[in-house]
LUMDOGU-111487 format. One record per residue (C-alpha): x, y, z; residue in three letters. Coordinates in steps of 0.5 Angstrom, whole numbers, plus 2048, in hexadecimal, padded with zeros to 3 digits. Each point is the difference from the previous one (the first is absolute). Layout:
N
XYZALA;...
END
This chain:
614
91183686BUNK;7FB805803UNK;7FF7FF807UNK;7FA804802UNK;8007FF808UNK;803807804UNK;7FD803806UNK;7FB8047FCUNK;7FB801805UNK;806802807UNK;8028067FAUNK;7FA8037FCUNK;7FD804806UNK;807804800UNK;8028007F9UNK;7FA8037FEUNK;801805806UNK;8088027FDUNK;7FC8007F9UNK;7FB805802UNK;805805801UNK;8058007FAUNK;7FC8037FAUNK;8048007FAUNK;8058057FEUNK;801800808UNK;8077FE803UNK;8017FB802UNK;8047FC808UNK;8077FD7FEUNK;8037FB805UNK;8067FE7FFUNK;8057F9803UNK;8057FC7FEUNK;8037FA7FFUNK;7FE7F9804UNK;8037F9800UNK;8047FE7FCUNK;8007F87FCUNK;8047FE7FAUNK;8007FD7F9UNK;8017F87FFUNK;8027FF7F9UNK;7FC7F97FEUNK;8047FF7FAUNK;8008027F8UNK;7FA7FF7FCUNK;7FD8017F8UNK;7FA7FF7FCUNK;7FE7F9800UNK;8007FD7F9UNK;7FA7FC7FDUNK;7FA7FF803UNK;7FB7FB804UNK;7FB7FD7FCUNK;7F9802800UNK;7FC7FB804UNK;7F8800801UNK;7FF804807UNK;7F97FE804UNK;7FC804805UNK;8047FE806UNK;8078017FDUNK;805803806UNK;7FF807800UNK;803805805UNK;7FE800808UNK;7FB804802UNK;803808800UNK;7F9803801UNK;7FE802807UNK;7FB8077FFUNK;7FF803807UNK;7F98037FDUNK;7FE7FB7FCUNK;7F98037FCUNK;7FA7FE803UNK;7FD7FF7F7UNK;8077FC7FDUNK;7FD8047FAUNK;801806803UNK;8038057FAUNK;7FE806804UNK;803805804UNK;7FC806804UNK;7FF8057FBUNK;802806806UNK;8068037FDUNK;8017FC7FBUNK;8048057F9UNK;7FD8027FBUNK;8048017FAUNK;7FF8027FAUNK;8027F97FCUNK;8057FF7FBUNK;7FE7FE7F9UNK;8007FA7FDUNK;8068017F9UNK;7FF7FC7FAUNK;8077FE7FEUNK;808800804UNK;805805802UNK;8068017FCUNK;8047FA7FFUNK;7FC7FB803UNK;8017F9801UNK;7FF7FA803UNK;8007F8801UNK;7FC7FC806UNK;8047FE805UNK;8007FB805UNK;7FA7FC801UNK;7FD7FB805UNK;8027FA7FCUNK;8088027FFUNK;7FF801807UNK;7FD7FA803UNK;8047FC7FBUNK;807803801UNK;8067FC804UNK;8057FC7FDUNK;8047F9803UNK;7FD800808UNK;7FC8067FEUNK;7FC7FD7FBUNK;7F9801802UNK;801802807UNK;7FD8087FEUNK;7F9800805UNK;7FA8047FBUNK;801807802UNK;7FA806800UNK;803805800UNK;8058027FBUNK;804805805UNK;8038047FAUNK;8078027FFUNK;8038027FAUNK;8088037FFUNK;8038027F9UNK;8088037FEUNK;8047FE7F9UNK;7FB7FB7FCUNK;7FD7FC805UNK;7FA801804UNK;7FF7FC806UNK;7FA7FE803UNK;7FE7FB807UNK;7FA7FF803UNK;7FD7FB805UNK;8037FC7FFUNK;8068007FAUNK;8048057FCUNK;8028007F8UNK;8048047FCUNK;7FD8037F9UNK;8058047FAUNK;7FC808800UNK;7FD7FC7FAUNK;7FB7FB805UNK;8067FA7FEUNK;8007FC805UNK;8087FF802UNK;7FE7FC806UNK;7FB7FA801UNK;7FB802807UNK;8057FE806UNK;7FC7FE806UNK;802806806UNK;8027FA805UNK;8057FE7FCUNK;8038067FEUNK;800802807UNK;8047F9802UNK;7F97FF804UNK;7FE7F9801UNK;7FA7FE7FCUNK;7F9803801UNK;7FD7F9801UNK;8027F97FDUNK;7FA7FE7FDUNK;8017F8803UNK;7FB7FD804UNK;7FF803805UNK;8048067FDUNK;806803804UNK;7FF807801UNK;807805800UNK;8008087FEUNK;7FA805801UNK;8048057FBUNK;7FB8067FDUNK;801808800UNK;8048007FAUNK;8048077FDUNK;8058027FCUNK;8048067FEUNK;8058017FBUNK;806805803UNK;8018047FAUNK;807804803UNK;8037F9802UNK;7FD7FB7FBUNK;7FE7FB805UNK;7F97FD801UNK;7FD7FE806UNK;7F97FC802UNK;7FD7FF807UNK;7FB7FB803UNK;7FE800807UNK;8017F7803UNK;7FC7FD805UNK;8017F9803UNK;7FB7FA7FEUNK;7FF7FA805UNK;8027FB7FBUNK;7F97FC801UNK;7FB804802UNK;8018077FCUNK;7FF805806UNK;806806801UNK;8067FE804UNK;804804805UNK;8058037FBUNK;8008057FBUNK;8058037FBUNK;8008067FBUNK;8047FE7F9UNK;8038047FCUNK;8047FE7F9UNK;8068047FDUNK;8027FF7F9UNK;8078007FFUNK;8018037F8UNK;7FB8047FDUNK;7FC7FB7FCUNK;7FB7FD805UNK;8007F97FCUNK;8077FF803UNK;8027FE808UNK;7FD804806UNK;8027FF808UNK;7FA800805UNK;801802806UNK;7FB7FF807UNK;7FF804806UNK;7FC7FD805UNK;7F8804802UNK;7FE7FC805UNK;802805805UNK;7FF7FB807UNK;804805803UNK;7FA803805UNK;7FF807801UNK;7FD8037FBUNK;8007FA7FCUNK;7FD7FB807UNK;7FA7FE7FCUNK;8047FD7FBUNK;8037FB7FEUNK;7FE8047F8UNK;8018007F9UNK;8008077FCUNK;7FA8007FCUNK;8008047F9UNK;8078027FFUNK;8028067FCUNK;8058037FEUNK;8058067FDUNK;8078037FFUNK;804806801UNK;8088017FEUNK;8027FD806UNK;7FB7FA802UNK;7FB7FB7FEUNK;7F9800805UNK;7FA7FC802UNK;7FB802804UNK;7FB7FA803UNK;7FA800804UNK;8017FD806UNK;7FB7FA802UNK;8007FA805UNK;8007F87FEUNK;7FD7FE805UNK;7FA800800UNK;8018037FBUNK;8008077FEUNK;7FC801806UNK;805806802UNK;8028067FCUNK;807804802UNK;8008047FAUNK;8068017FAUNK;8077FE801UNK;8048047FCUNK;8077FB7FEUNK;8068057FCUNK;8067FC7FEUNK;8068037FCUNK;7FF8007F8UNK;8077FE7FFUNK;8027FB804UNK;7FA7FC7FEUNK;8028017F9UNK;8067FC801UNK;8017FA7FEUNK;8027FC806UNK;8057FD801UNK;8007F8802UNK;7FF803807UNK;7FC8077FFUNK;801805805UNK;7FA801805UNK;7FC8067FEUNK;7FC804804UNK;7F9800800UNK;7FD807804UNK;7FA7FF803UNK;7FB805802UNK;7F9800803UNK;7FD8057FDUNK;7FA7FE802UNK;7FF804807UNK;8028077FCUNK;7F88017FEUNK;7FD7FF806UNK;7FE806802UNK;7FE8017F9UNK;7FB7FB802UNK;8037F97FFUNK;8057FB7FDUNK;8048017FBUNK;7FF7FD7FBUNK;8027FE7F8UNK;805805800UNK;8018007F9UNK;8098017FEUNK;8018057FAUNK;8037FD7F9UNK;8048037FCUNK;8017FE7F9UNK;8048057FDUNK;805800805UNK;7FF808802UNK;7FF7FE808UNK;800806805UNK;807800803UNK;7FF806806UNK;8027FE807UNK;8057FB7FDUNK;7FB7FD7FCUNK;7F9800802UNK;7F97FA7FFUNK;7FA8027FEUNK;7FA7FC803UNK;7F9801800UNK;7F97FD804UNK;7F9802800UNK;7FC801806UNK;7F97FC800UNK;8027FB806UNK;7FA7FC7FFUNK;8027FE7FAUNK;7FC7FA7FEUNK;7FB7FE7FBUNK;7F98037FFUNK;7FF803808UNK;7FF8077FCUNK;806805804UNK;8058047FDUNK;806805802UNK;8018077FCUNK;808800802UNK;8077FD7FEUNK;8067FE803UNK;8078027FEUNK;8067FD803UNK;8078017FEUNK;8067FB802UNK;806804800UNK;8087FF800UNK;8007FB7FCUNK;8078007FEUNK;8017FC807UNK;7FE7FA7FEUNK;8067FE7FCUNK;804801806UNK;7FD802807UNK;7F9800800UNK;7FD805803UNK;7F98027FDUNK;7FA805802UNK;7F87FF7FFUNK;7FC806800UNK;7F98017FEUNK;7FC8067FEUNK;7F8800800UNK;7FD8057FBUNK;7F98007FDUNK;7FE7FE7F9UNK;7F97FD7FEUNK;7FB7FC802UNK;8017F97FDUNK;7FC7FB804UNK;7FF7F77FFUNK;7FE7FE7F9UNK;7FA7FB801UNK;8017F97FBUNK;7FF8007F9UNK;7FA7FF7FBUNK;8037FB7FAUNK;7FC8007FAUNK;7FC7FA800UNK;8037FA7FBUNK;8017F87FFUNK;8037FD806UNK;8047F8801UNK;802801807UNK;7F9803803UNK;7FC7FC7FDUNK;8047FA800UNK;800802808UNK;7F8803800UNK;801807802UNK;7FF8067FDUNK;8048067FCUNK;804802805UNK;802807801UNK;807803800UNK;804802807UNK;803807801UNK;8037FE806UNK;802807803UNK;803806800UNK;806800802UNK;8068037FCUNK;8027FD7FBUNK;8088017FCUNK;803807801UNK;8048027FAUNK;806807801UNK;8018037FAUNK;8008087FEUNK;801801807UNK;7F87FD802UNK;7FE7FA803UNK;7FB7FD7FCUNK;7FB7FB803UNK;7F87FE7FFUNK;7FB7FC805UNK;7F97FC7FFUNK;7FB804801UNK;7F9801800UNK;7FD8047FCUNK;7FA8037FDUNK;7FF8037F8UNK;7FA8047FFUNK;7FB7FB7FDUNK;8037FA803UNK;8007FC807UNK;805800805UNK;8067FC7FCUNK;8077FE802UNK;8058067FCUNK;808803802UNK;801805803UNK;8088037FFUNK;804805803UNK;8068047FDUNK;804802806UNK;807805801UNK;8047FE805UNK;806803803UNK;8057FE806UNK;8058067FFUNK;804800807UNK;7FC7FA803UNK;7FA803800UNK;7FB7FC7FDUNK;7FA8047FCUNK;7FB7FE7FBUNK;7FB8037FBUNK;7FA7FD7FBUNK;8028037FAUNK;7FA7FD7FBUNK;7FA7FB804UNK;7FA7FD7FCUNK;7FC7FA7FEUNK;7FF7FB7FBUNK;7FA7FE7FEUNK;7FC7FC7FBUNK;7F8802800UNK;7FC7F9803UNK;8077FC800UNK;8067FF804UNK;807800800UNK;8047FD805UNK;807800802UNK;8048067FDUNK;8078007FFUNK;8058067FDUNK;8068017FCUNK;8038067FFUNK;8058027FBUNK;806806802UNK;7FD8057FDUNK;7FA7FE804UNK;7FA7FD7FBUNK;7FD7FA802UNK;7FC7FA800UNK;7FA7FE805UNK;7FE7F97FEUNK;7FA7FC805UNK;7FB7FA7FDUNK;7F98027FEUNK;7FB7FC801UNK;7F8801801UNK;7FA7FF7FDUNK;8038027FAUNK;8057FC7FFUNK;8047FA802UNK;807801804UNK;8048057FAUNK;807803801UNK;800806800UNK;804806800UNK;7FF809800UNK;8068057FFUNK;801804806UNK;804806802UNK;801806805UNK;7FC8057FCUNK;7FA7FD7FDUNK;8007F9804UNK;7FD7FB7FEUNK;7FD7FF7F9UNK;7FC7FD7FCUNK;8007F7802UNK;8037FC7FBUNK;7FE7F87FEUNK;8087FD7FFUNK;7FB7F8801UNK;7F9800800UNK;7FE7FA805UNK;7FD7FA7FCUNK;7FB7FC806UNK;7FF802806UNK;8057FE806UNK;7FE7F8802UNK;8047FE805UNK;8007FC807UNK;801806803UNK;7F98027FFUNK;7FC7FA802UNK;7FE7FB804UNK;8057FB7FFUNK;8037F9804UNK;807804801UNK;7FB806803UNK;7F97FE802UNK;7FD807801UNK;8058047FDUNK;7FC8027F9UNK;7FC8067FDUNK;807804801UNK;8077FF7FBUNK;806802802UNK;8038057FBUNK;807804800UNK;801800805UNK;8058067FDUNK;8028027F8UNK;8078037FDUNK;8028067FDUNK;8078017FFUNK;8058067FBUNK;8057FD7FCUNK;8038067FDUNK;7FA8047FCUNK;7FB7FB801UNK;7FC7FD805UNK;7FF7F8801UNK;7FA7FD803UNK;7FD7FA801UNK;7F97FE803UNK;7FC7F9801UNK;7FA7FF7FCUNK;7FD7FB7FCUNK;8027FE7FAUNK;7FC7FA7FDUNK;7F87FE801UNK;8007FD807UNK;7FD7FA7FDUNK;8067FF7FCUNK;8047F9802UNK;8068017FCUNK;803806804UNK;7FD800807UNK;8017FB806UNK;7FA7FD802UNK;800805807UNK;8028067FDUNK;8008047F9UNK;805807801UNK;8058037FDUNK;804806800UNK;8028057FAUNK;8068047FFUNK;8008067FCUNK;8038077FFUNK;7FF8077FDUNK;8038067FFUNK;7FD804805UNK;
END
């Protein structure tokens, strides 16, 4: 889940002053705090796949779809709007497009609208909303891959073997069913943002999702939110998992008086020590009207490791409002990106140190044409605490980087449509959404990170493209510094890609992947080899799209009157090293939109999960 609503317009006068003066390659401002409240863990159970499936029933336009999460404060004045203001927009060079794969390429499709829809066994059956977008999360260890998307999760061999059927996510969180389709229906869990990772040094996976209470009658948010987070108990993901929950609604006053709130975009990482989730911070009522920046939440890695007991001991949950700490860089904080690392080679100064990292456009929201030339890195240190006496400290360090700013939405090329005509609406155009961080990897010593932006090749208009940042931290004696070691852009001359994600080995040889899509091709997974000499490479097709994106997101439709002319799309990828390969998955379209047998009537994505050898 997206919510585009932040105080844009009380921010983007002093960011663009900070901005102003911070030219790439200057040092950057460092502010520094510690740790705020503390919650805790309630242990909700022990779960696993479902077996079996739901079977598939014909949908119908007005099909139970998820609450209206929209709520843009800069809503364009064309809805067509596919444009940014050309004023200081990049203008790379491009990359090629390669005829045939990487080293080692493979691949299978994924996840897709029908398994999720159609996911849920026993009181679960049927109760999946239909979902655009996808939210992609990917983990992979040992033989298994597992994927999770809104709303569901499967667990495949390395072979693209499912090993799983697709288990509704309200049910493998022991969440209540997201709507019981009886007359009228009953309304219970709003689960979405789903991520895993796969802890390569413990042989643990974990999934999160963020959860909003529903009015059981009308549909409309509650007043309480939670933030899940599920734990396998063995290796082998296919067996039983613990959920845990902590409490986000933060009605607490103070900093937090506009809520109660919930934690939008939930995004996790790990070090040696500690499991962390970072949220964005909005109000339920009304809902999403106020902003109060990223919450930063850090738990003990090895006490939510292990089994509970039939009465668990209560975990700590360290929170911190790390929000106010970029005010004098202009605004909120906000989708502070926790680093991953999958091959377990964490930084451990400072009794073990986290990485973070965040960007710096805080008018970031589609198509309104600003932009930032500049990074933050956080560092969360004293990690070892959390498995005694917590006692963790955040610092940030603003440093220049490149100038990326926001994407404008993507052409598709035009094919035959079931749901826009079936609807009469036009071919839509494809959402880049923004250019907020996307996931931040540590490996080789680097932070490896990309963002939507816009750009402009030398023969094309303005398209949507990736800007990526290869960054060298450092916290010797506490004291945080940073650097960008490689910058630059990925594009692709009259087309667009969107949503990069990387994955890097040790070794540090990496994999970008994104979509591409534009007037040229349908929604295609997508990938290049990246790394800190060179950068990016040539771009790779790993599935090329075969209709364009028909779903309800992008039209006029009974669920959403006056929503058309704009699909949502990501809103995130995946990318992941499993020893010396890179895993990647993205959403695309696999089929003909006009082909029944495997697509729903409100919607027509899947996703493809692939690696390489980078």
């Amino acid at each position: 889940m997206k919510v585009e609503r932040r105080p844009y317009l009380v921010v983007a006068a002093s960011a663009a002053l900070a901005l102003s003066a911070l030219a790439p390659g200057v040092g950057g401002l460092a502010a520094s705090g510690s740790a705020g409240t503390s919650a805790h863990l309630t242990y909700a159970g022990k779960t696993h796949l479902a077996a079996g499936r739901t079977s598939s029933t014909a949908d119908s336009l007005t099909d139970q779809t998820a609450p209206a999460i929209e709520a843009d404060s800069h809503p364009p004045q064309n809805p067509n709007l596919n444009h940014v203001a050309a004023s200081g927009v990049p203008r790379p060079a491009g990359n090629a497009l390669a005829t045939g794969q990487l080293s080692n390429f493979g691949g299978f499709t994924g996840i897709n609208h029908e398994n999720q829809r159609h996911s849920g066994t026993g009181a679960y059956a049927m109760t999946n909303f239909s979902l655009e977008p996808p939210d992609q999360g990917l983990c992979v260890g040992g033989n298994f891959v597992v994927e999770t998307v809104n709303d569901a999760l499967r667990v495949f061999s390395k072979s693209g073997t499912a090993l799983t059927s697709t288990t509704a996510l309200n049910q493998f969180l022991l969440a209540k069913p997201a709507v019981i389709r009886t007359s009228p229906p009953v309304f219970g869990d709003f689960i979405s943002d789903p991520k895993c990772y796969f802890d390569s040094d413990t042989q643990r996976w974990f999934l999160t999702a963020l959860q909003i209470d529903l009015d059981p009658v009308t549909e409309a948010f509650g007043t309480h939110s939670k933030q899940y987070v599920a734990v396998s108990n063995t290796n082998d993901p296919t067996q039983s998992w613990s959920v845990f929950f902590f409490d986000t609604t933060d009605a607490t006053g103070g900093a937090h008086a506009s809520c109660p709130c919930f934690g939008d975009q939930p995004l996790i990482g790990a070090d040696a020590n500690g499991f962390y989730v970072s949220t964005n911070e909005y109000n339920l009522h009304p809902f999403g009207s106020s902003f109060n920046g990223a919450q930063i939440y850090a738990i003990s890695k090895a006490a939510i490791e292990a089994t509970p007991a039939a009465t668990p001991t209560t975990i700590p949950v360290v929170q911190i409002n790390a929000g106010p700490m970029l005010l004098p860089n202009g605004g909120l904080a906000f989708s502070v990106q926790p680093a991953t690392s999958p091959s377990a080679a964490y930084e451990s100064a400072n009794r073990g140190t986290e990485y973070f990292m965040s960007d710096l456009d805080f008018s970031a929201a589609p198509a309104i044409g600003m932009g930032a030339s500049g990074l933050a890195v956080w560092a969360l240190t004293n990690t070892a605490s959390l498995s005694t006496t917590p006692a963790v400290g955040l610092a940030v360090k603003v440093i220049g980087s490149e100038f990326y700013g926001q994407p404008p939405n993507a052409e598709q090329k035009s094919g035959e449509l079931f749901l826009g005509d079936a609807t009469h609406n036009p071919l839509a155009l494809v959402a880049a959404n923004d250019d907020r961080m996307n996931q931040v990897v540590f490996a080789n010593g680097k932070l490896w990170a990309g963002v939507n932006s816009a750009v402009q090749t030398a023969n094309g208009p303005t398209r949507a493209g990736a800007a990526y940042f290869i960054v060298t931290p450092s916290d010797a004696n506490g004291t945080l510094s940073a650097s960008v070691t490689k910058q630059g852009y990925a594009a692709v001359n009259q087309e667009n890609l969107l949503f990069p994600s990387i994955g890097v080995t040790s070794t540090g040889k990496g994999i970008i992947t994104f979509t591409l899509v534009g007037p040229d091709f349908f929604p295609s997974t997508a990938y290049a080899s990246i790394n800190a000499s060179t950068g990016v490479g040539d771009i790779h097709i790993a599935a090329p799209g075969q209709g364009p994106e028909d779903g309800f997101t992008g039209y006029d439709n009974p669920r959403a009157p006056g929503a058309g002319d704009v699909a949502r799309w990501g809103d995130y990828t995946a990318a992941v090293a499993d020893g010396n390969s890179v895993w990647f998955a993205t959403e695309f379209i696999a089929h003909p939109s006009t082909d029944l047998t495997t697509r729903t009537v409100l919607a027509n994505w899947a996703t493809f999960v692939a690696h390489v050898t980078p």
